[in-house]
C-alpha positions in Angstrom: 0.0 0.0 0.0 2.9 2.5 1.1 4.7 1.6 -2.8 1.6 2.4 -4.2 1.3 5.8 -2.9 4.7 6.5 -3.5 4.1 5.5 -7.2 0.9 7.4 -7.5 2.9 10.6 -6.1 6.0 9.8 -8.3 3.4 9.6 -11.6 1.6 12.9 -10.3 5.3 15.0 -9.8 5.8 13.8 -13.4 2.5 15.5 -14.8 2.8 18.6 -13.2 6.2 19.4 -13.8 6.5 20.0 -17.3 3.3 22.6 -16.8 5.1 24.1 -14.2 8.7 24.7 -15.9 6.7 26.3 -18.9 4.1 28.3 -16.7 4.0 31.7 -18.4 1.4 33.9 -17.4 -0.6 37.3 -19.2 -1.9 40.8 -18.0 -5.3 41.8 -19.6 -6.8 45.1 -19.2 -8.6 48.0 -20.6 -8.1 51.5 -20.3 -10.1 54.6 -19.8 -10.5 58.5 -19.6 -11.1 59.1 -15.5 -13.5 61.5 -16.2 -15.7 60.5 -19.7 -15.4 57.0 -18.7 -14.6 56.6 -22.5 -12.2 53.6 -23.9 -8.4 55.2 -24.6 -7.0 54.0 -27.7 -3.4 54.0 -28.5 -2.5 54.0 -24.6 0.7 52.9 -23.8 0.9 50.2 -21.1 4.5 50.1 -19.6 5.3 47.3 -17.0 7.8 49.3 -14.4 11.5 48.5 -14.4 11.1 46.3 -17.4 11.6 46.1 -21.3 8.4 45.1 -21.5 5.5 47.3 -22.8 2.2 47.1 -25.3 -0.6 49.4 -26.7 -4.4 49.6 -26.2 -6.4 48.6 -29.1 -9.0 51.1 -30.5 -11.3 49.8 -28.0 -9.1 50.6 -24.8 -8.1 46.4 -24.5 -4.4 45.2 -23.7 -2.8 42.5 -23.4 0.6 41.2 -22.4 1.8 37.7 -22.6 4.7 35.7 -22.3 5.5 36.8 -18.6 7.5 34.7 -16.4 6.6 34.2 -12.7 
């Protein structure tokens, strides 16, 4: 019974680890004007200290993938 559990954990660690080493995870938001409550296009979205940056869509939507935990 104890082999068997350690088999069954052993299988489980093997599933998991692939999607954990390959995790990647996304920001999605949308932008808008404080005051009009009105979608800003063309905003740009600048993650701080980083390389890493993107621009709304015309309908105030972003997205940025590929980020590493």
């Amino acid at each position: 019974m104890k082999k068997m559990r350690l088999i069954s954990l052993q299988m489980l660690i093997c599933c998991l680890f692939p999607t954990l080493v390959f995790s990647q995870f996304s920001i999605l938001g949308k932008t808008i004007d404080h005051e009009t409550g009105q979608p800003l296009a063309g905003a740009h979205i600048i993650l701080e200290n980083t390389f890493i940056a993107t621009v709304s869509s015309s309908t105030g939507y972003f997205k940025i993938s590929g980020l590493k935990p």
